[in-house]
C-alpha positions as CSV (number, residue, x, y, z in Angstrom):
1,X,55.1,87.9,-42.5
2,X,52.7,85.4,-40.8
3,X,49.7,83.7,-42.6
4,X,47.3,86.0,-41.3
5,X,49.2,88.9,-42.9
6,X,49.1,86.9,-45.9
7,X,45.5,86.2,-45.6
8,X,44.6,90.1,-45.3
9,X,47.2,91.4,-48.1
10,X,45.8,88.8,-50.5
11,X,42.8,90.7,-49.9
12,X,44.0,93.4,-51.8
13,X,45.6,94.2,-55.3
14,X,48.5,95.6,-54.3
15,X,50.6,97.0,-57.4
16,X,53.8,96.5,-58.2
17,X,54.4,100.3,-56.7
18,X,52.3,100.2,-53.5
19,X,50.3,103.5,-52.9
20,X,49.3,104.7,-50.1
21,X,45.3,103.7,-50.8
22,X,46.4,100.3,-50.9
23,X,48.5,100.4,-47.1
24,X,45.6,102.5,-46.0
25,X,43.5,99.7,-46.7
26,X,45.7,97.3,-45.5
27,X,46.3,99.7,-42.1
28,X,42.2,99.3,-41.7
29,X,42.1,95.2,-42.6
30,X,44.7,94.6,-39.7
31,X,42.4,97.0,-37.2
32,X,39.5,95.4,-38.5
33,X,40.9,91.8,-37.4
34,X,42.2,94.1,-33.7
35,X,38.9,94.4,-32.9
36,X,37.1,91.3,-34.1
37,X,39.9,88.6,-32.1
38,X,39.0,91.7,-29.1
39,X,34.7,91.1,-29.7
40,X,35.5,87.6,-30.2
41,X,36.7,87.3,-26.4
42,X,34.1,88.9,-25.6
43,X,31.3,86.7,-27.1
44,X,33.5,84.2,-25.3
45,X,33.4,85.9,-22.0
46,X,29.7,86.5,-22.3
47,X,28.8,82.7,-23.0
48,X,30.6,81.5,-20.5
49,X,28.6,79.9,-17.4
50,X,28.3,82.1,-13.8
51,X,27.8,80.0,-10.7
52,X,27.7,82.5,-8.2
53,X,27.7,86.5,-7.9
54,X,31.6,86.9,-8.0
55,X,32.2,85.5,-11.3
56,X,29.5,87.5,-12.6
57,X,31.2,90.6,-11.4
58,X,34.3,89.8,-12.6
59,X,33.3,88.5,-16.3
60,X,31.8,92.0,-16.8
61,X,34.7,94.1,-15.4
62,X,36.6,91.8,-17.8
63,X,34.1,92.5,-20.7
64,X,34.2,96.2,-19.7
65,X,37.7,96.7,-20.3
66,X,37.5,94.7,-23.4
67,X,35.1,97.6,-24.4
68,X,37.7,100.2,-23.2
69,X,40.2,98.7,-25.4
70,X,38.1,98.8,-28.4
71,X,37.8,101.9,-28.1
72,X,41.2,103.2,-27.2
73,X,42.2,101.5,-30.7
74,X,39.9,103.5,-32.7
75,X,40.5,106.6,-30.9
76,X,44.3,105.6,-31.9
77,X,43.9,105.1,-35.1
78,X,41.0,108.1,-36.0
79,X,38.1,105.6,-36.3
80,X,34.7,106.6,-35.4
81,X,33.3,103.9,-33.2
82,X,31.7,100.6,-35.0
């Protein structure tokens, strides 16, 4: 298990007999951190400099498929959109 794994289960009381609330929850914290390092490239993307028409173009097709992929991971997992 890697430290972020650690990070998000210590976020949680898990019991000595895990139940399924508690890997639910779990389920939804490693999502949660999917999508936020996925908006996190794309507040990257976004304050990143343009110098001329073709970077523009391509750091929104880039920021539009980061959308996409937002989305395909709720529709995945049966979350209604943030």
């Amino acid at each position: 298990m890697n430290d972020r794994f650690r990070e998000l289960a210590a976020k949680i009381e898990f019991t000595s007999d895990v139940t399924y609330a508690e890997l639910q929850k779990f389920t939804e914290l490693i999502i949660q951190d999917c999508i936020d390092v996925t908006n996190a490239e794309m507040d990257d993307i976004l304050d990143q400099s343009v110098f001329n028409p073709t970077d523009e173009i391509w750091n929104r097709a880039r920021v539009e498929e980061l959308v996409r992929v937002v989305r395909l991971i709720n529709k995945h997992f049966g979350i209604k959109e943030c």
